[in-house]
C-alpha distance (Angstrom), angle and dihedral (degrees) to the residues before:
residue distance angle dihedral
X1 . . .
X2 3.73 . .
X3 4.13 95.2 .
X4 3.79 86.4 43.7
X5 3.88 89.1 55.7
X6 3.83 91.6 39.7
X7 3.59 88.7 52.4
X8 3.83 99.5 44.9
X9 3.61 89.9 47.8
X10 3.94 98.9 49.9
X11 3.83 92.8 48.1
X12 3.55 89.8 49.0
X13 3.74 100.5 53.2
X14 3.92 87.2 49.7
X15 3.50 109.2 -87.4
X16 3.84 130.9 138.5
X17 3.48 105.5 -119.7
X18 3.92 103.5 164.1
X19 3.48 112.2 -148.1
X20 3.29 113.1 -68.3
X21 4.10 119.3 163.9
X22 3.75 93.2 -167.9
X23 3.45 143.2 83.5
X24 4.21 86.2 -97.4
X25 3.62 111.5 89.2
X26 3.67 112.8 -165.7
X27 4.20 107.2 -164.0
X28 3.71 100.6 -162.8
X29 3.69 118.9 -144.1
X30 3.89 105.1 159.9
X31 3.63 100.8 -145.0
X32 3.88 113.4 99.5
X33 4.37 88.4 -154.7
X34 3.57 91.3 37.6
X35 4.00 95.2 49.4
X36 3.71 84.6 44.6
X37 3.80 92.4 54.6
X38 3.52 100.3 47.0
X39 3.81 94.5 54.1
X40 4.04 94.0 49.6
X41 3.88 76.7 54.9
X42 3.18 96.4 55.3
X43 3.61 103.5 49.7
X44 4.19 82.3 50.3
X45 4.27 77.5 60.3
X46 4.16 84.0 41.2
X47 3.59 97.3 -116.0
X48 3.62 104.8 129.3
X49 3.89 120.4 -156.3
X50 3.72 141.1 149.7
X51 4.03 126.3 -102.5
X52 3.59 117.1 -136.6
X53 4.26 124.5 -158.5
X54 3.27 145.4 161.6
X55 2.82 129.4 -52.9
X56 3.88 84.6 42.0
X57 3.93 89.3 42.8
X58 3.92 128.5 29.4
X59 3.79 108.8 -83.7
X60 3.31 110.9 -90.2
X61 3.84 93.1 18.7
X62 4.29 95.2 90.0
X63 3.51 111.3 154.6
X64 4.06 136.8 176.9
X65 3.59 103.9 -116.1
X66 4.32 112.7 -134.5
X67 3.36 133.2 -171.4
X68 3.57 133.0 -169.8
X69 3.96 136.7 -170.0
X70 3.75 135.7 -161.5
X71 4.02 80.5 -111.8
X72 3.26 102.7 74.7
X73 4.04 125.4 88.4
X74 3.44 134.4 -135.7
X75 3.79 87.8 -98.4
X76 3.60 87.1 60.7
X77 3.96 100.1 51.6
X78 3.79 85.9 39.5
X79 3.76 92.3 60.3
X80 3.92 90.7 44.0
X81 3.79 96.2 45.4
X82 4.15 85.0 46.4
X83 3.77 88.9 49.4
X84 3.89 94.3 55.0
X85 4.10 96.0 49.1
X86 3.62 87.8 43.5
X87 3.84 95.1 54.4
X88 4.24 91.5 28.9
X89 3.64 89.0 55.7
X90 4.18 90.3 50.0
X91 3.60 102.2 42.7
X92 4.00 91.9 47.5
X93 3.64 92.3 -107.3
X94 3.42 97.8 125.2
């Protein structure tokens, strides 16, 4: 239930989210120094998460690895989900 919220909410707000069917959410950004960026900002929110670039990804297919489990609350998605508007709305993103 969580990653299906997670995922629902992400593509809604605008984000590429590929199409995962698992627990890992990729949200694709493209840009290895923008993909970096947006994660150190989001650990400065407290949202931790993991950047992914080439050559790990496809250039020009970076992405900020998430993850979610059936432990985490609503308060925890909520601050996640606040995290990435926050930081999508300041980088241009969204």
């Amino acid at each position: 239930k969580n990653a299906e919220r997670m995922k629902r909410e992400l593509d809604t707000m605008g984000f590429d989210t590929g199409h995962s069917e698992t627990p890992i959410i990729p949200v694709i950004l493209g840009d290895d120094k923008l993909t970096f960026e947006f994660v150190k900002r989001l650990r400065g929110r407290g949202v931790f998460s993991n950047a992914a670039v080439s050559p790990a990804v496809p250039k020009g297919r970076a992405l900020i690895r998430t993850s979610y489990m059936a432990t985490h609350t609503s308060e925890h998605l909520d601050r996640v989900l606040s995290g990435f508007r926050y930081v999508g709305k300041q980088l241009g993103v969204l």
